[in-house]
VMD Tcl script that draws the C-alpha trace (Angstrom):
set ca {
  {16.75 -2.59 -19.34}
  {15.77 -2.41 -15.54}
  {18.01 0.11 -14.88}
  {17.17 2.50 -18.04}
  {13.53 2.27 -16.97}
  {14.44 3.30 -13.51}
  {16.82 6.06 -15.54}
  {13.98 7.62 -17.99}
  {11.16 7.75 -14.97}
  {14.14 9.41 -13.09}
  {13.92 12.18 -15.58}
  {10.54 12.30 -16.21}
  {10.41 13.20 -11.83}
  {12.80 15.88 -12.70}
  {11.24 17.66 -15.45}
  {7.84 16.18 -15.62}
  {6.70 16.32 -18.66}
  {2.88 16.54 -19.76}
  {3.50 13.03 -21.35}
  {5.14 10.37 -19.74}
  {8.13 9.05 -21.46}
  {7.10 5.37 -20.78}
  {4.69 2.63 -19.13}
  {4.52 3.42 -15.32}
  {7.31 1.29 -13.30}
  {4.80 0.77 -10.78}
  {1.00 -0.25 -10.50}
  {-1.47 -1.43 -7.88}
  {-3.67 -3.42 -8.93}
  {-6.83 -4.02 -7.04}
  {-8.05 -8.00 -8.30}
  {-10.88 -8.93 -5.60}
  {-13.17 -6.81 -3.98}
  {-14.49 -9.48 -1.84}
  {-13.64 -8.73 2.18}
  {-13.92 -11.10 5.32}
  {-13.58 -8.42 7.61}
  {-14.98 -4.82 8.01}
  {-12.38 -2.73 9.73}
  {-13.36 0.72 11.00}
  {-11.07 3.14 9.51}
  {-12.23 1.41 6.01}
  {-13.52 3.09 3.34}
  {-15.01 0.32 1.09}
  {-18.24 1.08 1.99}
  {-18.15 4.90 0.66}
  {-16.81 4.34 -2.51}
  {-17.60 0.49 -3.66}
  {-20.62 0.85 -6.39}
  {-20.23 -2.15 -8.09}
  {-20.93 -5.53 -7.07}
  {-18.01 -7.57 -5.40}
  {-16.31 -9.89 -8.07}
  {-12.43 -11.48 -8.51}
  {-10.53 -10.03 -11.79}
  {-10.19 -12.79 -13.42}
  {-6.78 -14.10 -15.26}
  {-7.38 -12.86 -18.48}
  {-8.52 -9.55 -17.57}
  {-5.20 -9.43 -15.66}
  {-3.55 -10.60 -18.39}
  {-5.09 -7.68 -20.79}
  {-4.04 -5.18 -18.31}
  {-0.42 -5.69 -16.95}
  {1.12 -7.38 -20.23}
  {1.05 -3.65 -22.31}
  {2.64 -2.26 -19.10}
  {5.32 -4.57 -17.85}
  {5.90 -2.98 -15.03}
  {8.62 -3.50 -12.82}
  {6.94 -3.62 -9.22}
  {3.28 -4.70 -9.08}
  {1.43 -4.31 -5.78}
  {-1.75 -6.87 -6.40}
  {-3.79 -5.10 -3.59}
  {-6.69 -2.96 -3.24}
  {-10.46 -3.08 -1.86}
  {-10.50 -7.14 -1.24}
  {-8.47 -9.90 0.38}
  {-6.18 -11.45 -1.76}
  {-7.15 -15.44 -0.44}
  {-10.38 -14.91 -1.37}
  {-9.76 -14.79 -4.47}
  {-9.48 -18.15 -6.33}
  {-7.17 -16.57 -8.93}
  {-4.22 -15.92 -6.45}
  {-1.07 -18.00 -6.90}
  {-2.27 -18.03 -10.79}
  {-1.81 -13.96 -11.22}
  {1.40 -14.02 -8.90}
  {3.28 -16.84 -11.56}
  {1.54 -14.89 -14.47}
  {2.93 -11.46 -12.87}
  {6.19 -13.08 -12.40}
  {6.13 -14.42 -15.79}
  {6.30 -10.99 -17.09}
  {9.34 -10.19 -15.14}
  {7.99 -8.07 -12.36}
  {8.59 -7.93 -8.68}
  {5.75 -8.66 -6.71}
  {3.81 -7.90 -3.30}
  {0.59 -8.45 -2.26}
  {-1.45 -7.43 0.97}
  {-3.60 -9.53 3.31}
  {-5.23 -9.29 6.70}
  {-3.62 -12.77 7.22}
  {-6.74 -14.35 9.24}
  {-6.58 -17.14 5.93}
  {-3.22 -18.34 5.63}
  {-3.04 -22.37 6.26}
  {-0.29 -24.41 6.42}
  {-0.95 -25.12 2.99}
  {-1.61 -21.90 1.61}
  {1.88 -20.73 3.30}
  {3.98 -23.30 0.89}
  {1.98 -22.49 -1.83}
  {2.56 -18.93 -1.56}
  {6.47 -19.54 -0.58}
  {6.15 -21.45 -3.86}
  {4.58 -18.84 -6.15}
  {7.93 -16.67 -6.00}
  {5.85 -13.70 -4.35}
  {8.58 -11.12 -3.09}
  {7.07 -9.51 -0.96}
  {3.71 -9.68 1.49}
  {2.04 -6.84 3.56}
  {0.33 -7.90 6.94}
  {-2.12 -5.62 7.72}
  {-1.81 -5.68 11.46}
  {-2.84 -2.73 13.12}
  {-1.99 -4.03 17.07}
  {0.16 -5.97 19.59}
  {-2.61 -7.23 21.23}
  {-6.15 -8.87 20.99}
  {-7.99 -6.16 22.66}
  {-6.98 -3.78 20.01}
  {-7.10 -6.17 16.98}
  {-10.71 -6.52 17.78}
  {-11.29 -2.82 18.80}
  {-9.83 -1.92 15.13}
  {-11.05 -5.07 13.07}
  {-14.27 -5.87 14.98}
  {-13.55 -9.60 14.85}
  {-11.21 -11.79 17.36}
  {-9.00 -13.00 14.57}
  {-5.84 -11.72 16.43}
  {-4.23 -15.51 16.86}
  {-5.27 -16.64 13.24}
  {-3.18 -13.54 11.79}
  {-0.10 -14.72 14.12}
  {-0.71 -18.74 13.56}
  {-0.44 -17.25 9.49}
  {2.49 -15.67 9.93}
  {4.06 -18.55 12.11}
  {2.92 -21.52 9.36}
  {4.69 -18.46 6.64}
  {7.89 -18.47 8.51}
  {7.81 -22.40 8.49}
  {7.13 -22.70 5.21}
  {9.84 -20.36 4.15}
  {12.03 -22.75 6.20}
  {11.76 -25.77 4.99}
  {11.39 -24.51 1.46}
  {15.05 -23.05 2.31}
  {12.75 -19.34 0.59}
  {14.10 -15.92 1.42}
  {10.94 -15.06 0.25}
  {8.35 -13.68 0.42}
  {9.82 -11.03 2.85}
  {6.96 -10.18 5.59}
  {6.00 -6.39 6.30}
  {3.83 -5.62 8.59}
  {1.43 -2.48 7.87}
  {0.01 -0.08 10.49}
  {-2.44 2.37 10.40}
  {-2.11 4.46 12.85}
  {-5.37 5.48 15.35}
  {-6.23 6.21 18.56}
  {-7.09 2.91 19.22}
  {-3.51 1.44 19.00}
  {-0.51 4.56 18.98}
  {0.01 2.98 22.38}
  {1.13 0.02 20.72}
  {3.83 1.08 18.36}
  {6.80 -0.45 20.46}
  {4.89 -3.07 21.08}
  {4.59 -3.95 17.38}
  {8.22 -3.89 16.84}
  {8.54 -6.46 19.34}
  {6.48 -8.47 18.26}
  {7.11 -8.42 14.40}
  {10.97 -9.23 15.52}
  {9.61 -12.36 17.54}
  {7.66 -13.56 14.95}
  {10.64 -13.27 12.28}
  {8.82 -9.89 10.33}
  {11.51 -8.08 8.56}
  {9.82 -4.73 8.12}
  {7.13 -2.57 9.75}
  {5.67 0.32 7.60}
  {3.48 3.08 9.77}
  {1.61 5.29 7.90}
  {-1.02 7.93 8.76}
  {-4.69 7.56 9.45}
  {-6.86 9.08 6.16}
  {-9.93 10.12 7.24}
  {-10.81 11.58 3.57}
  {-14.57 10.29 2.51}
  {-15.29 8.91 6.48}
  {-14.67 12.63 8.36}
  {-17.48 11.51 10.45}
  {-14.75 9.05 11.92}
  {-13.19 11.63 13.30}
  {-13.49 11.12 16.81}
  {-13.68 7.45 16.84}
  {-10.22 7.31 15.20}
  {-8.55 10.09 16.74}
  {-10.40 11.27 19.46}
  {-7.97 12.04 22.87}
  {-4.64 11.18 20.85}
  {-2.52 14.57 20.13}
  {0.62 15.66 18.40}
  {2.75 15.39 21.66}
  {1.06 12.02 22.80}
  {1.83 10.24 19.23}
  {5.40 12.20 19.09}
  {6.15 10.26 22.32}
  {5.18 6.93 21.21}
  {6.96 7.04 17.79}
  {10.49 7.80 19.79}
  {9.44 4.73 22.21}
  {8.70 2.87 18.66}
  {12.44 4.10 17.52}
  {13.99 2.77 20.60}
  {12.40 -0.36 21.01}
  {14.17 -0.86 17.00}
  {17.41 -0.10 18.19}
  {18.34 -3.36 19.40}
  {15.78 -5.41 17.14}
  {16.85 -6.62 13.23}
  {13.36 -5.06 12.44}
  {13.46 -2.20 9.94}
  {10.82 0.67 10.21}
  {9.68 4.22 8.67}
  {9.41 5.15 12.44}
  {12.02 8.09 11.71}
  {10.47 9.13 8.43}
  {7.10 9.17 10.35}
  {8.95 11.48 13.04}
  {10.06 13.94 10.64}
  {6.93 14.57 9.06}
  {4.80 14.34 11.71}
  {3.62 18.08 11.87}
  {2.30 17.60 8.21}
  {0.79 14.18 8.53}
  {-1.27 15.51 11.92}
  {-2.52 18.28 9.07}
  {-4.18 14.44 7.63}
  {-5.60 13.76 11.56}
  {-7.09 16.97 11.70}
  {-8.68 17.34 7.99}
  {-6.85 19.93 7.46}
  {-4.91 21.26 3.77}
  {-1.53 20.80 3.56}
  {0.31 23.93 2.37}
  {3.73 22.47 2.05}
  {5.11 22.78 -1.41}
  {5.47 18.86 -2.01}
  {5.29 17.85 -5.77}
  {3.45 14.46 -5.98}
  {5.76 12.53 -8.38}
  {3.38 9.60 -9.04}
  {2.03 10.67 -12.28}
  {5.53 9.92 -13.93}
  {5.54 6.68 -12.74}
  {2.86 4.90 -11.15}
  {-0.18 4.27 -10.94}
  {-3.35 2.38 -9.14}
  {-6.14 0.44 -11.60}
  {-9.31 -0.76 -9.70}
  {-10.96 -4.54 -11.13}
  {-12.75 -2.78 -13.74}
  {-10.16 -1.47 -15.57}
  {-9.37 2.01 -14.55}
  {-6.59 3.86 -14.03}
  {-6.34 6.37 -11.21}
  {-3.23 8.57 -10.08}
  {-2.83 6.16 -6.69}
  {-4.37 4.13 -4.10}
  {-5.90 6.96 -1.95}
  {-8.18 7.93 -5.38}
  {-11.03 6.00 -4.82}
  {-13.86 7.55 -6.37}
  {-14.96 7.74 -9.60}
  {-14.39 11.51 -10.80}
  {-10.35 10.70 -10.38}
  {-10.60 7.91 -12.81}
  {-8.34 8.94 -15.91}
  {-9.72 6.08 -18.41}
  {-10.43 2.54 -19.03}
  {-7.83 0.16 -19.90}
  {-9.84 -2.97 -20.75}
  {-11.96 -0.74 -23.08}
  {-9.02 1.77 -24.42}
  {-4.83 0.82 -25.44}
  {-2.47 2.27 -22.55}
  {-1.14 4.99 -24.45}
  {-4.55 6.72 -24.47}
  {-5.29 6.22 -20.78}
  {-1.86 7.35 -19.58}
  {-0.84 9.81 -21.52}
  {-4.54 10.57 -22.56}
  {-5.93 14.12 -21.83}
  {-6.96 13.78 -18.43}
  {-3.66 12.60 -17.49}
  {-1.96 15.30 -19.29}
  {-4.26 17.99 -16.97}
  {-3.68 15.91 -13.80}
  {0.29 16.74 -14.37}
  {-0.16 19.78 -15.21}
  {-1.54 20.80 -12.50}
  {0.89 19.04 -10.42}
  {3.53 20.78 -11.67}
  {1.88 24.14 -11.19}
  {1.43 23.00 -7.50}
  {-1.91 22.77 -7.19}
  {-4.24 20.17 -5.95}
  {-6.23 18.80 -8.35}
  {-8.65 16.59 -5.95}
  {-10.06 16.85 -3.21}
  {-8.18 14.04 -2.04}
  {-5.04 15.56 -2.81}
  {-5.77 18.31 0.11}
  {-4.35 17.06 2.63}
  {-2.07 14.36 1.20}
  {1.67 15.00 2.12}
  {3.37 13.31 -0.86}
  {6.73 11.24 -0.71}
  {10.02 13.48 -2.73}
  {12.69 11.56 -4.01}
  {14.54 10.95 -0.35}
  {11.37 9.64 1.28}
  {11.30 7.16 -1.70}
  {14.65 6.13 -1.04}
  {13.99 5.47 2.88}
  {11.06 3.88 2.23}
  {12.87 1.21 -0.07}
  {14.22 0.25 3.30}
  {10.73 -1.50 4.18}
  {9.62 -2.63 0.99}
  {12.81 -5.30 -0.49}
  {13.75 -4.92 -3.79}
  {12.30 -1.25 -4.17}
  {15.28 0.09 -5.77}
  {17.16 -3.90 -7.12}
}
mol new
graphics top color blue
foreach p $ca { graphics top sphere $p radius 0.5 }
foreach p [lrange $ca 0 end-1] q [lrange $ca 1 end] { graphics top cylinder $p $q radius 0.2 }
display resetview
């Protein structure tokens, strides 16, 4: 049944229909909006208008059940061990047969919390990392919380261990700033001393904070971060590390379109419409993660049945316009969206993608 999902939103990427033949494979779900840190290339303050709460188990249930989807990323505007409802949404996730990932800042993860989680039969968690060394974790996070994140990951590895648990594979995640391009070799030494399987880098978004600008940019350029990344691919050579360091090479000259604000003119078809898509704690369902405000929402699924949300009218216009190669958001500008091969490197970095 896997498989013929993975067939039918195959086709739907090829021909892409105005209505999606089925459910989306994929969602993010955002289930806590409550933060412990306040990192500065974060948005949450520009587009959070409603009060910070944890989705709670039902509401979770409501959602997800009608879509089954295959991978679920529980992540979004929050820190997952904050909420209360963790390990209970990871069994209940599992429970409907999905793959799972989930992403922290890591500055929370006991002992405890590490066999619990090893426990849960999570596949997959993102480290949002950001450095290789204090100064810059508290340059970029504005807290020294640097050790906790690596005492996490240590007490994760241990756990995994003695619970004789592949899982959950670690990743870490990068954003990549000013304040720590420098560092990119650095992190791939350190994620393969720590154990880390995988390292995703991805490109700074300055959409909604352009005042930012020079705070998160500022004196890096094109050549400068070109050199780094190559340092970052050699450094991997001789590590067991995986990374999307050569992915990140080859589109570099579009993603520094993204550091510079600027529109992307490449003909790139977003293919997310056909099969995945990003629900905030209230309900609604949004094309992805980087739609954040309120005029991308497409419906409500706690107050409206699937089929109307995601094949509703709004969604219909959203892929028709896709198709016609337009931009329908602002957002969408200067986004430089994955095709089918950067799909199939990136399941390098995130286990189980494509099983």
């Amino acid at each position: 049944m896997k498989y013929l999902r993975y067939a039918i939103a195959a086709k739907d990427m090829l021909f892409k229909p105005l209505r999606a033949s089925q459910p989306p494979l994929h969602i993010q779900l955002e289930f806590t909006t409550f933060c412990n840190l306040n990192c500065k290339p974060c948005l949450r303050s520009k587009y959070m208008n409603h009060p910070p709460r944890h989705l709670t188990p039902d509401e979770f249930r409501r959602i997800v059940e009608p879509i089954r989807p295959i991978k679920l990323s529980l992540s979004g505007g929050g820190e997952p061990f904050l909420s209360p409802h963790l390990f209970d949404l990871i069994r209940l996730a599992k429970s409907f047969g999905a793959t799972m990932n989930t992403t922290t800042n890591c500055t929370l993860i006991t002992a405890d919390r590490a066999s619990e989680l090893v426990k849960s039969g999570l596949d997959l968690l993102k480290i949002s990392i950001d450095a290789a060394t204090p100064q810059t974790y508290v340059n970029i996070r504005g807290e020294d919380r640097f050790a906790d994140v690596l005492d996490g990951i240590r007490a994760l590895m241990e756990a995994k261990k003695r619970l004789n648990s592949r899982t959950p594979y670690l990743r870490f995640n990068y954003v990549v700033s000013q304040d720590n391009y420098r560092e990119i070799a650095e992190t791939v030494e350190l994620a393969d001393s720590l154990g880390v399987d995988a390292i995703f880098f991805q490109p700074l978004g300055l959409f909604g904070i352009e005042e930012r600008q020079d705070a998160l940019v500022g004196q890096m350029t094109q050549e400068r971060l070109g050199q780094e990344i190559q340092r970052g691919i050699q450094a991997s050579r001789s590590r067991r590390v995986e990374t999307n360091l050569r992915m990140f090479q080859r589109l570099l000259p579009l993603y520094w379109n993204k550091y510079q604000m600027q529109a992307s003119h490449q003909r790139r078809l977003c293919l997310l419409p056909w099969f995945s898509s990003y629900i905030t704690l209230e309900g609604e369902m949004r094309p992805c993660c980087t739609c954040l405000y309120d005029y991308t929402t497409m419906g409500d699924l706690l107050e409206s049945p699937l089929d109307e949300v995601w094949n509703g009218a709004k969604y219909q216009e959203f892929r028709r316009a896709i198709k016609a190669g337009k931009r329908p958001f602002p957002v969408c500008e200067t986004c430089v969206p994955q095709e089918v091969d950067d799909l199939i490197s990136y399941s390098k970095i995130l286990p189980g993608f494509l099983r």
